[in-house]
N, CA, C and O atoms as a GROMACS GRO file, in nm:
protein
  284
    1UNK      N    1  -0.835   0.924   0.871
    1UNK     CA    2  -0.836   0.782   0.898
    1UNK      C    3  -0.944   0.709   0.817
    1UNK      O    4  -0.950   0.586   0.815
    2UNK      N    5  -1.006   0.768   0.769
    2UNK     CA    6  -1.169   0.723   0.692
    2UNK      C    7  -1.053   0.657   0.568
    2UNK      O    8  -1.026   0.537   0.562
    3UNK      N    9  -0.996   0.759   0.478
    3UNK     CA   10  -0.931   0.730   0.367
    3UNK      C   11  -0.797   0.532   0.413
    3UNK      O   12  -0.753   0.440   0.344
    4UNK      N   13  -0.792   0.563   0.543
    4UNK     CA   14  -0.688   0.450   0.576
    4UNK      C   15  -0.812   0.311   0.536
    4UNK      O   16  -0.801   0.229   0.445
    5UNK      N   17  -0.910   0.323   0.626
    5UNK     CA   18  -0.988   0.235   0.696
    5UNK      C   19  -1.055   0.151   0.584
    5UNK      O   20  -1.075   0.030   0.592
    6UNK      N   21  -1.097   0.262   0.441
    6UNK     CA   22  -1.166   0.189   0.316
    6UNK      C   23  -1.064   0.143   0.261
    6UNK      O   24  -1.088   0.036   0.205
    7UNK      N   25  -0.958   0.178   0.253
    7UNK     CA   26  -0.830   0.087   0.159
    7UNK      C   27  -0.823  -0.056   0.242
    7UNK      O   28  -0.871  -0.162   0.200
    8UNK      N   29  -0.767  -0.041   0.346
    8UNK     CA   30  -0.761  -0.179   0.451
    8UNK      C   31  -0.899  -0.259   0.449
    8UNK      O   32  -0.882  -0.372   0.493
    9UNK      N   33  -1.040  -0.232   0.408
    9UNK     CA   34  -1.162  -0.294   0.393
    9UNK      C   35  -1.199  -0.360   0.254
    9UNK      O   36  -1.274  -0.454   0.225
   10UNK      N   37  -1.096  -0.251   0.156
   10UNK     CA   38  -1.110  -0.359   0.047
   10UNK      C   39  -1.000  -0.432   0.006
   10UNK      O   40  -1.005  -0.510  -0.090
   11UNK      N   41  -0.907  -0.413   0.067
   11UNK     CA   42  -0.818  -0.516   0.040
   11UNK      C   43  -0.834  -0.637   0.143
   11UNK      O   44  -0.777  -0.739   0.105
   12UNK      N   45  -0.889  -0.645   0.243
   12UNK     CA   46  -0.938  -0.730   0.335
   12UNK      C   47  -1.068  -0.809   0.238
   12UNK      O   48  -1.106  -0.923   0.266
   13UNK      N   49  -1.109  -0.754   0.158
   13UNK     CA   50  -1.226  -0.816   0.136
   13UNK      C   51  -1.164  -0.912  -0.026
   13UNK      O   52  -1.241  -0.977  -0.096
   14UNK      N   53  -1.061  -0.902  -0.044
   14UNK     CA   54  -0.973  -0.943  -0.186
   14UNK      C   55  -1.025  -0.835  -0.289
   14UNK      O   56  -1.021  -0.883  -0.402
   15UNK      N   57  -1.048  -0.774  -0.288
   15UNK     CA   58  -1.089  -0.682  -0.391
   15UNK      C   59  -0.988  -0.622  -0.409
   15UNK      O   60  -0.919  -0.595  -0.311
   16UNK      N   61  -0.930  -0.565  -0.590
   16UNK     CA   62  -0.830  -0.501  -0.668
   16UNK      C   63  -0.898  -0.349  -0.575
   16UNK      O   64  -1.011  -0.312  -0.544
   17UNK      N   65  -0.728  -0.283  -0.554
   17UNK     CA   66  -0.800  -0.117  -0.564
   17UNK      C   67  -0.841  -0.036  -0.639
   17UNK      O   68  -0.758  -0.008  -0.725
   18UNK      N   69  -0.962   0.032  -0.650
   18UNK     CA   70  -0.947   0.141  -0.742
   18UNK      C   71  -0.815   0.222  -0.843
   18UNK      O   72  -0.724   0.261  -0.769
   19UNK      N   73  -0.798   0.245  -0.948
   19UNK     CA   74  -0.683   0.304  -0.973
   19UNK      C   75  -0.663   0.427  -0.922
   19UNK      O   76  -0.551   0.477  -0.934
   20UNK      N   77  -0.754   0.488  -0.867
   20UNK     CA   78  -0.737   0.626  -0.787
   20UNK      C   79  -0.659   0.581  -0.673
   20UNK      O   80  -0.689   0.648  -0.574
   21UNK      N   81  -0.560   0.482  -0.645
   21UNK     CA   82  -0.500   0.442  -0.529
   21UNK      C   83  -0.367   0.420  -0.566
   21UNK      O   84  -0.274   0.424  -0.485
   22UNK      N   85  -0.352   0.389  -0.727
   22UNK     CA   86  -0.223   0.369  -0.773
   22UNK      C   87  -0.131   0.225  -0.674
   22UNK      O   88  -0.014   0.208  -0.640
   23UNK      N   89  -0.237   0.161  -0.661
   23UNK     CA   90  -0.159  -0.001  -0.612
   23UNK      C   91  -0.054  -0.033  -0.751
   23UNK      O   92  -0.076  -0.051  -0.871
   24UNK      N   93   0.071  -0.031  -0.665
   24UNK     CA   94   0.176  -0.124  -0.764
   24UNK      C   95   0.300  -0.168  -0.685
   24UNK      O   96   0.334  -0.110  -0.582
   25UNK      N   97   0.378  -0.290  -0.744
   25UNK     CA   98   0.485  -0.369  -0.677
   25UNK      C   99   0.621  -0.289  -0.620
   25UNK      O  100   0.726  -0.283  -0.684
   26UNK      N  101   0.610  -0.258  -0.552
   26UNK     CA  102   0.795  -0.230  -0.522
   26UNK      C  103   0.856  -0.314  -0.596
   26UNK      O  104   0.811  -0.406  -0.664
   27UNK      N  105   1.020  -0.259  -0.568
   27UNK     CA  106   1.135  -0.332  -0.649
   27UNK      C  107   1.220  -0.289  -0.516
   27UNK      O  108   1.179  -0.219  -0.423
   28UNK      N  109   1.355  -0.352  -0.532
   28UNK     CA  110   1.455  -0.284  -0.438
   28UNK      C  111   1.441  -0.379  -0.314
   28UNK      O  112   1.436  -0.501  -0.299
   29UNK      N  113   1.437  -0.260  -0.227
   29UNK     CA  114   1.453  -0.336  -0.066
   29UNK      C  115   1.347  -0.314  -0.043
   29UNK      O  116   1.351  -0.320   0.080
   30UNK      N  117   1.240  -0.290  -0.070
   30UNK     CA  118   1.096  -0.283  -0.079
   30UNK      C  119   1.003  -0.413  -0.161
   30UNK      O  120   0.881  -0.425  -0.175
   31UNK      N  121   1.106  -0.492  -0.201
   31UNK     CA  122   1.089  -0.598  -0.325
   31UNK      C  123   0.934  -0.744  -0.217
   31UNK      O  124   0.952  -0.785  -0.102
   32UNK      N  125   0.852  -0.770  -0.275
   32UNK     CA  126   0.759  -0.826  -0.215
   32UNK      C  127   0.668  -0.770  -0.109
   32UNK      O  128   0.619  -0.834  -0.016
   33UNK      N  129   0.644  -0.578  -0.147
   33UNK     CA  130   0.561  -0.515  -0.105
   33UNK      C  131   0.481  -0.430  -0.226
   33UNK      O  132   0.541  -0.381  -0.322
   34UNK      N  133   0.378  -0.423  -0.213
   34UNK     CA  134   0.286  -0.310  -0.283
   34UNK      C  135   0.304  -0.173  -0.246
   34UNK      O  136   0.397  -0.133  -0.176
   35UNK      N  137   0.236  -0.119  -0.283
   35UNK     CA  138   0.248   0.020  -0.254
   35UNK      C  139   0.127   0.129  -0.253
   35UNK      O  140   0.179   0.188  -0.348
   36UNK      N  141   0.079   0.161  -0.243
   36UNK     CA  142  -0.073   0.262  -0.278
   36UNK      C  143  -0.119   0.368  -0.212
   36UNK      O  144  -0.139   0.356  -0.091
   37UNK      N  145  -0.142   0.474  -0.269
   37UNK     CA  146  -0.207   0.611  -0.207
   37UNK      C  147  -0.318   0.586  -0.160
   37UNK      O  148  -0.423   0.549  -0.214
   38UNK      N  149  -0.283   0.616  -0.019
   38UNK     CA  150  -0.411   0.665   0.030
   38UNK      C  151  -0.508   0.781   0.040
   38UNK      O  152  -0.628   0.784   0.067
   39UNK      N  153  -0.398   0.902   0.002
   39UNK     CA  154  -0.457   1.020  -0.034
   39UNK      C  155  -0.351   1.046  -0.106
   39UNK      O  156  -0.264   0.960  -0.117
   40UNK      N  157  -0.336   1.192  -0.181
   40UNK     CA  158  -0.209   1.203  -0.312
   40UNK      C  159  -0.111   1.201  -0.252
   40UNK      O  160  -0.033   1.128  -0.312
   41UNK      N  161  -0.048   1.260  -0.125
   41UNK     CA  162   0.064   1.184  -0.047
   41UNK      C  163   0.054   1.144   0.047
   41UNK      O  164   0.112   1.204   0.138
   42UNK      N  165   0.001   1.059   0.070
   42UNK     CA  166  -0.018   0.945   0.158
   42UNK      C  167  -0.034   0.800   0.130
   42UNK      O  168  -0.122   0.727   0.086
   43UNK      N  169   0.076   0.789   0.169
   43UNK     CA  170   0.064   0.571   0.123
   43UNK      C  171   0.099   0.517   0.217
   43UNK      O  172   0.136   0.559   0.327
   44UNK      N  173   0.085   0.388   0.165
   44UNK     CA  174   0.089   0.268   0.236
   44UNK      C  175   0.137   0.161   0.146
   44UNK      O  176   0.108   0.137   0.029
   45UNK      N  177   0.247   0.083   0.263
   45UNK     CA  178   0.356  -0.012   0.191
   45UNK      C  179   0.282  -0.120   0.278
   45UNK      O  180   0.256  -0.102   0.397
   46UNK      N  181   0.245  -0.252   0.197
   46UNK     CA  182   0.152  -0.382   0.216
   46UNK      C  183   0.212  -0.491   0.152
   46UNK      O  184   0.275  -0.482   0.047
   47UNK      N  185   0.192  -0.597   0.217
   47UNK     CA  186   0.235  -0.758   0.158
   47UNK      C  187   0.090  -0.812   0.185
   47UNK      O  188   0.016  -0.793   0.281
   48UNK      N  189   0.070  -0.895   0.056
   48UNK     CA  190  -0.029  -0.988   0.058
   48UNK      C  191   0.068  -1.124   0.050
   48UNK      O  192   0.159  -1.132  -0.032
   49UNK      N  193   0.040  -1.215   0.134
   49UNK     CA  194   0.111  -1.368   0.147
   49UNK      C  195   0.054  -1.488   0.073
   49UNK      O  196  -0.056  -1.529   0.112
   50UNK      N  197   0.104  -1.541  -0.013
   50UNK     CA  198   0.017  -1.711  -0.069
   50UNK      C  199  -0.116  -1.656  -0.103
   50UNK      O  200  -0.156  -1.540  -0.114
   51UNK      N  201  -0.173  -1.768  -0.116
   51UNK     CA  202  -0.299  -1.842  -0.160
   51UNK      C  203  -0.394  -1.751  -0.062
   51UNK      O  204  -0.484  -1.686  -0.116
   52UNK      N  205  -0.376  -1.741   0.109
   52UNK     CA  206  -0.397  -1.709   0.215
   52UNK      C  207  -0.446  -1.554   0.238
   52UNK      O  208  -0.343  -1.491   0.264
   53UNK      N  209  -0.554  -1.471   0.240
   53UNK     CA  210  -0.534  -1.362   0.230
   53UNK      C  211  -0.484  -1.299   0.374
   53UNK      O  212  -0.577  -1.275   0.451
   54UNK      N  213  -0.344  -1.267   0.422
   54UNK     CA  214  -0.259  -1.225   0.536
   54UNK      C  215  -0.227  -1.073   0.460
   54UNK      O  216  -0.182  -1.067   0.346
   55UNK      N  217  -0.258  -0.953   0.542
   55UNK     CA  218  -0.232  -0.867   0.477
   55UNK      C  219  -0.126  -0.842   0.611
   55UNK      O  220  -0.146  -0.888   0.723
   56UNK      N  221  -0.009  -0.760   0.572
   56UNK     CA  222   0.070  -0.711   0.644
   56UNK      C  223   0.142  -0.589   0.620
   56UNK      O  224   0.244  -0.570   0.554
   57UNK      N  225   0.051  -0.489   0.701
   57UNK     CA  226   0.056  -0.336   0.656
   57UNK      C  227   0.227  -0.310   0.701
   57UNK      O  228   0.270  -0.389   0.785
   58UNK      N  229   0.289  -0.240   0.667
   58UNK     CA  230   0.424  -0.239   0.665
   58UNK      C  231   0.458  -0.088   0.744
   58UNK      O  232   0.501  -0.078   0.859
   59UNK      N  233   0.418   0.050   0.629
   59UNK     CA  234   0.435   0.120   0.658
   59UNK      C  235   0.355   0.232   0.597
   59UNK      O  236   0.308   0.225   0.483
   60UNK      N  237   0.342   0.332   0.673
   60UNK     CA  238   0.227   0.433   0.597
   60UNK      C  239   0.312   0.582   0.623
   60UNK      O  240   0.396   0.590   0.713
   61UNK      N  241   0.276   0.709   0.525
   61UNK     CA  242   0.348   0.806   0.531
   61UNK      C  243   0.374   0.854   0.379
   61UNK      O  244   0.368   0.780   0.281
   62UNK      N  245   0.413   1.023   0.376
   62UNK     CA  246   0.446   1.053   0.280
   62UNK      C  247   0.541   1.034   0.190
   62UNK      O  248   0.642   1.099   0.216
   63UNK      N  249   0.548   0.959   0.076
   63UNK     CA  250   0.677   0.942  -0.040
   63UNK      C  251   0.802   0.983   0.015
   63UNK      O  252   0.900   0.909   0.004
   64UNK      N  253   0.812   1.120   0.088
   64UNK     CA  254   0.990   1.179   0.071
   64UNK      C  255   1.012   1.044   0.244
   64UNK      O  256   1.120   0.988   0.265
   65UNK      N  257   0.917   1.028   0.317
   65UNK     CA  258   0.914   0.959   0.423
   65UNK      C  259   0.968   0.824   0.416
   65UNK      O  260   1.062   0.782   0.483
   66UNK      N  261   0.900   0.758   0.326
   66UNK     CA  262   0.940   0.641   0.262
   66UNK      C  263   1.006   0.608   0.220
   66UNK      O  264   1.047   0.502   0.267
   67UNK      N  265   1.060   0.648   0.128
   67UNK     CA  266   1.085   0.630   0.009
   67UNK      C  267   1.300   0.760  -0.006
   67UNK      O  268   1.399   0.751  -0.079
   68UNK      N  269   1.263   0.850   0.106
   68UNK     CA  270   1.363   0.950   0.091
   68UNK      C  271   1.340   1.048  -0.042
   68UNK      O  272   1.279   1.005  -0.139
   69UNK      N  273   1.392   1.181  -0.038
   69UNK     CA  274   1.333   1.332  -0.103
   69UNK      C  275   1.391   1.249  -0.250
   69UNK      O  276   1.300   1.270  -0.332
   70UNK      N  277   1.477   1.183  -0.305
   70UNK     CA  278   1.490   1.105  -0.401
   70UNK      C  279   1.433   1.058  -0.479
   70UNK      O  280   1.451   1.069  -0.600
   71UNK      N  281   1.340   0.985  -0.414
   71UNK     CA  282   1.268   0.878  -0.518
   71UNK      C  283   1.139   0.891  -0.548
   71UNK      O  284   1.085   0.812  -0.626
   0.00000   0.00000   0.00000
């Protein structure tokens, strides 16, 4: 939970993630969410809203979880 708690503290704080987190945009039905490791399989699917910093954690879990053994 340590690894959850610093991702959610710097994105709370507007700060870019580290690239050791691999933040990047979905596409698809995922389209107007981010995406980023929290550990090498472990992520987290996030919307940042407007101007406004509203973070809205979506979903957390391993790639085949998310995402299905597919993608």
């Amino acid at each position: 939970m340590e690894h959850l708690e610093s991702v959610i503290d710097i994105l709370a704080t507007g700060n870019a993630l580290p690239e050791s987190n691999k933040d990047q945009e979905r596409t698809g039905y995922w389209r107007g969410h981010r995406e980023c490791h929290i550990q090498p399989d472990w992520l987290m699917l996030y919307r940042i809203e407007n101007e406004v910093l509203v973070l809205t954690f979506s979903r957390t879990g391993m790639h085949s979880d998310l995402f299905g053994k597919w993608v």
